[in-house]
ChimeraX commands (.cxc) that place a marker at each C-alpha (Angstrom):
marker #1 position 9.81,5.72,7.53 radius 0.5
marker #1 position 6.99,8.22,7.88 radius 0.5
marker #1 position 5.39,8.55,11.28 radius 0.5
marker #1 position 1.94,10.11,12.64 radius 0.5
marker #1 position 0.78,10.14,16.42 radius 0.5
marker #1 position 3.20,7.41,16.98 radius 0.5
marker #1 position 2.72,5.22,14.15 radius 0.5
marker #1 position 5.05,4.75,11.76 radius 0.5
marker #1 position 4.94,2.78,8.28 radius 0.5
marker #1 position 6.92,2.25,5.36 radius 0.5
marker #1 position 5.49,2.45,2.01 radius 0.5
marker #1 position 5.16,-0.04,-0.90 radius 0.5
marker #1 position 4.78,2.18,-3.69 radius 0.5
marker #1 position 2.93,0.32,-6.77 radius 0.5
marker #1 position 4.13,1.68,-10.34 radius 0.5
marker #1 position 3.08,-0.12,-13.41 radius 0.5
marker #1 position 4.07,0.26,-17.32 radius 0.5
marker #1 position 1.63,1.22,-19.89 radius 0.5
marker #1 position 1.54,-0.33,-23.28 radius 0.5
marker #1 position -0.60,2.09,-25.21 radius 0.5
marker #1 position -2.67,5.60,-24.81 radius 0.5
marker #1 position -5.74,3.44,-24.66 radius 0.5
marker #1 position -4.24,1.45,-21.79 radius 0.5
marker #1 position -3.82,4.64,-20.33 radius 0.5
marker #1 position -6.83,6.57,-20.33 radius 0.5
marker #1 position -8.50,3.36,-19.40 radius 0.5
marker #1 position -6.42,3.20,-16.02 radius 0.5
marker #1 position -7.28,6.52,-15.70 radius 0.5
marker #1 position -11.32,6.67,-15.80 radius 0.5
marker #1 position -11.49,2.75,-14.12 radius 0.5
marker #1 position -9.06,1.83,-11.92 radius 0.5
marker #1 position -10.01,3.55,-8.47 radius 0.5
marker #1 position -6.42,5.02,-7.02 radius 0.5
marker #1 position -4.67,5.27,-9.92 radius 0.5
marker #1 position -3.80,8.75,-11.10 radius 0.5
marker #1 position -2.94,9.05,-14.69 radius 0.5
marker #1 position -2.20,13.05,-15.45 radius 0.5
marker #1 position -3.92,14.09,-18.44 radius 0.5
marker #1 position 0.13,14.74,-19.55 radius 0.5
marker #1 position 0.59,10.84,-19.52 radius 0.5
marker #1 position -2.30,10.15,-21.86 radius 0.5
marker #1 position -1.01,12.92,-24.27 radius 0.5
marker #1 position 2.70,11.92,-23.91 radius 0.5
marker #1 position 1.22,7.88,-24.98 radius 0.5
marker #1 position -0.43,9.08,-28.01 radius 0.5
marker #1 position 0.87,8.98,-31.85 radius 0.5
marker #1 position 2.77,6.17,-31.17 radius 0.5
marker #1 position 2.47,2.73,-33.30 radius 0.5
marker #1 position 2.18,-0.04,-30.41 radius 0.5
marker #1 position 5.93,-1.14,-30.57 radius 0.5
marker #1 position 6.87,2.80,-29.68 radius 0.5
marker #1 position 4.02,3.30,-27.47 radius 0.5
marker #1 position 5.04,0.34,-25.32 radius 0.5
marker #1 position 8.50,1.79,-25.41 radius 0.5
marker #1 position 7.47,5.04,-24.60 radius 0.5
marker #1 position 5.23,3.10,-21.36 radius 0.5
marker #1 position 8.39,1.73,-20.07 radius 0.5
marker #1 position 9.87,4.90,-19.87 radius 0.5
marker #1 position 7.29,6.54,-17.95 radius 0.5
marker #1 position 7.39,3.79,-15.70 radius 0.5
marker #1 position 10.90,4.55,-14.37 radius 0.5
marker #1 position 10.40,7.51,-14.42 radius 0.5
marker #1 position 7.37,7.19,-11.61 radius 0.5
marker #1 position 9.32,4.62,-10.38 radius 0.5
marker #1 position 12.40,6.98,-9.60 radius 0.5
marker #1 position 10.11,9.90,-8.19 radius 0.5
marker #1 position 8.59,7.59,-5.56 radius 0.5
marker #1 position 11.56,5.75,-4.68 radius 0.5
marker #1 position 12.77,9.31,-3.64 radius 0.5
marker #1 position 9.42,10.19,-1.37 radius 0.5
marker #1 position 10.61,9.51,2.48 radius 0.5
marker #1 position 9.16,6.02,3.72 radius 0.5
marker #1 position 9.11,4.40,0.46 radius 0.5
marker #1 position 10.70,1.33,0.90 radius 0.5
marker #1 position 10.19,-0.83,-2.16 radius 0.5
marker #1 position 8.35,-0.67,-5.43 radius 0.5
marker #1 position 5.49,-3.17,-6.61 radius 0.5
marker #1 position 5.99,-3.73,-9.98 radius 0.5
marker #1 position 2.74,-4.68,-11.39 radius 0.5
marker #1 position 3.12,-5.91,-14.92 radius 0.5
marker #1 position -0.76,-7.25,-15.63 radius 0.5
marker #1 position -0.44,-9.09,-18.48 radius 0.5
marker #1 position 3.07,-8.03,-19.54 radius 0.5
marker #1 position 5.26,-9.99,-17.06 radius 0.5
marker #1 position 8.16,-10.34,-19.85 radius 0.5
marker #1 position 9.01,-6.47,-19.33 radius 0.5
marker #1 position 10.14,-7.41,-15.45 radius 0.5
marker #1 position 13.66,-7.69,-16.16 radius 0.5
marker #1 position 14.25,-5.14,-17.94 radius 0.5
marker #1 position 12.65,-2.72,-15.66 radius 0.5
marker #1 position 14.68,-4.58,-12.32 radius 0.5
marker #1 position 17.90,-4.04,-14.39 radius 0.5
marker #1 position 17.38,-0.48,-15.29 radius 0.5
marker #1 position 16.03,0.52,-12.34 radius 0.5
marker #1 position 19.35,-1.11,-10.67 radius 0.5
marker #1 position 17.17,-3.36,-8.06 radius 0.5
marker #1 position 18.54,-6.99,-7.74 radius 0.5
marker #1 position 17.11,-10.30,-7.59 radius 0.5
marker #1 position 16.14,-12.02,-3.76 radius 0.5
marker #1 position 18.30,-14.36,-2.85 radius 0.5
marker #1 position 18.01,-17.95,-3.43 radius 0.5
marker #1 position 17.13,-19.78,-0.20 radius 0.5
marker #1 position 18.16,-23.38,0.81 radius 0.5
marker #1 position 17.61,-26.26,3.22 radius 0.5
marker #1 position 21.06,-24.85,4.65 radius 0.5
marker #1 position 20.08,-21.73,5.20 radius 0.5
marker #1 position 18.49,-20.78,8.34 radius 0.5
marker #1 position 15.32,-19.37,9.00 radius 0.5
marker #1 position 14.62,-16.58,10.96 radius 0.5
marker #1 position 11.41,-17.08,13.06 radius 0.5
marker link #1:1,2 radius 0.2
marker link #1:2,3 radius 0.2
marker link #1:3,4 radius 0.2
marker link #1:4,5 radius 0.2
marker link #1:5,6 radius 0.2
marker link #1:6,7 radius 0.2
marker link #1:7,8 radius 0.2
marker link #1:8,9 radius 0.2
marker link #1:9,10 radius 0.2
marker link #1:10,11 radius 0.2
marker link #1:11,12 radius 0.2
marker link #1:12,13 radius 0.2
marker link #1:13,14 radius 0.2
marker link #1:14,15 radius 0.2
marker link #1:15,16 radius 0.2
marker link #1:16,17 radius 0.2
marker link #1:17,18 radius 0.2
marker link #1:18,19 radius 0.2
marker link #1:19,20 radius 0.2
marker link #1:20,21 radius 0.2
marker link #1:21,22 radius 0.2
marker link #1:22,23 radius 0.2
marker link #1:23,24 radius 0.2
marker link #1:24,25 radius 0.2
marker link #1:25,26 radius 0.2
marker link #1:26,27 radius 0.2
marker link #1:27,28 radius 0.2
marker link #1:28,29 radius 0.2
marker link #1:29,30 radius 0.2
marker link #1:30,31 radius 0.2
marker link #1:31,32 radius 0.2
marker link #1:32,33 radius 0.2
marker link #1:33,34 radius 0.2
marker link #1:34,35 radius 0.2
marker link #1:35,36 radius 0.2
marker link #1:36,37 radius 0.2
marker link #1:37,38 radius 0.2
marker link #1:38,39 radius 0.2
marker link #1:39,40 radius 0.2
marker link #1:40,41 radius 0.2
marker link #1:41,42 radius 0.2
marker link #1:42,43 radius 0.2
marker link #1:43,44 radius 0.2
marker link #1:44,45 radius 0.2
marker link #1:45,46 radius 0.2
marker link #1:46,47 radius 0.2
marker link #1:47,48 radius 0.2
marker link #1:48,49 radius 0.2
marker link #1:49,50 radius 0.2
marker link #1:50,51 radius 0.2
marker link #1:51,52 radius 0.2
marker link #1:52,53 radius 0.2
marker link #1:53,54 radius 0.2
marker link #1:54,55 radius 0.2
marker link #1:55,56 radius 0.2
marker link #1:56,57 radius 0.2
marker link #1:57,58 radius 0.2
marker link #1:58,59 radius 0.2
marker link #1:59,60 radius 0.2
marker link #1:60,61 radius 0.2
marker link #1:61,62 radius 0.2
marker link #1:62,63 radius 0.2
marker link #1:63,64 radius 0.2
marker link #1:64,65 radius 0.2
marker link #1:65,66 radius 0.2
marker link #1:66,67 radius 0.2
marker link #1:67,68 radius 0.2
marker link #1:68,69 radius 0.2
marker link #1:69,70 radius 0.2
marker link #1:70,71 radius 0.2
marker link #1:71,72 radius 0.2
marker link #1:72,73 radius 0.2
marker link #1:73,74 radius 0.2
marker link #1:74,75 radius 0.2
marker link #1:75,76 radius 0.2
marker link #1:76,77 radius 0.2
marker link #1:77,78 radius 0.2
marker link #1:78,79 radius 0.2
marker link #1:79,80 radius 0.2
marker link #1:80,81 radius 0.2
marker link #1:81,82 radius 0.2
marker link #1:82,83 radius 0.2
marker link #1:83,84 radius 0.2
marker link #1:84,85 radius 0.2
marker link #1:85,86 radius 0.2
marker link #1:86,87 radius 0.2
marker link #1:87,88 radius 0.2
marker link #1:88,89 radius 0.2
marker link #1:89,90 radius 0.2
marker link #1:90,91 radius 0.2
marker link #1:91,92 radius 0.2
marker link #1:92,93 radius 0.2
marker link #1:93,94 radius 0.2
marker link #1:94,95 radius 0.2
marker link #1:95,96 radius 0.2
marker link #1:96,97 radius 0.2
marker link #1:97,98 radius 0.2
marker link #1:98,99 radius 0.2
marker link #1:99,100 radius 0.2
marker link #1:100,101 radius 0.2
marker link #1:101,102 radius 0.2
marker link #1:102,103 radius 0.2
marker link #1:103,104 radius 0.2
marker link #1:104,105 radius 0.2
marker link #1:105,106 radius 0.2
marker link #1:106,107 radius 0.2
marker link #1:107,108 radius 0.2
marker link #1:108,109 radius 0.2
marker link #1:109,110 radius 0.2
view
């Protein structure tokens, strides 16, 4: 938790896998708040699209661990537009678990 004047907040740090240099440079010059090094774009290029999507997963956990290690980041926001198939195997490699299922039995917490 990160605190200022009082206030504190925890952080939901939003990561997301890249599928091709394209998809890349296009995140960075349109999508306001994203940052995109120039090294990311460079890193995502030469690849045919089955290796560049591979190579985009790996740059994903690798943001992913580098934020999850800032103080007051308490949980990642996987954002997977249009690729929601690669969840799993980002949760599993990144070692984050399923919620629990919740029943009728279970009680809630007001």
């Amino acid at each position: 938790m990160i605190g200022n004047e009082g206030y504190e907040a925890h952080i939901l740090a939003g990561v997301r896998p890249i599928r091709s240099a394209a998809g890349a440079q296009f995140m960075k010059d349109n999508v306001a708040g994203m940052d995109v090094p120039d090294e990311i774009v460079a890193r995502m290029k030469g690849f045919d699209k089955e290796q560049a999507a591979a190579e985009g997963v790996e740059i994903c956990l690798e943001v992913a661990e580098e934020v999850r290690a800032i103080e007051g980041v308490r949980g990642l926001h996987m954002m997977t537009v249009s690729w929601s198939s690669i969840l799993p195997e980002l949760v599993n490699r990144l070692g984050l678990y399923r919620r629990p299922d919740v029943t009728e039995e279970d009680p809630v917490v007001a």
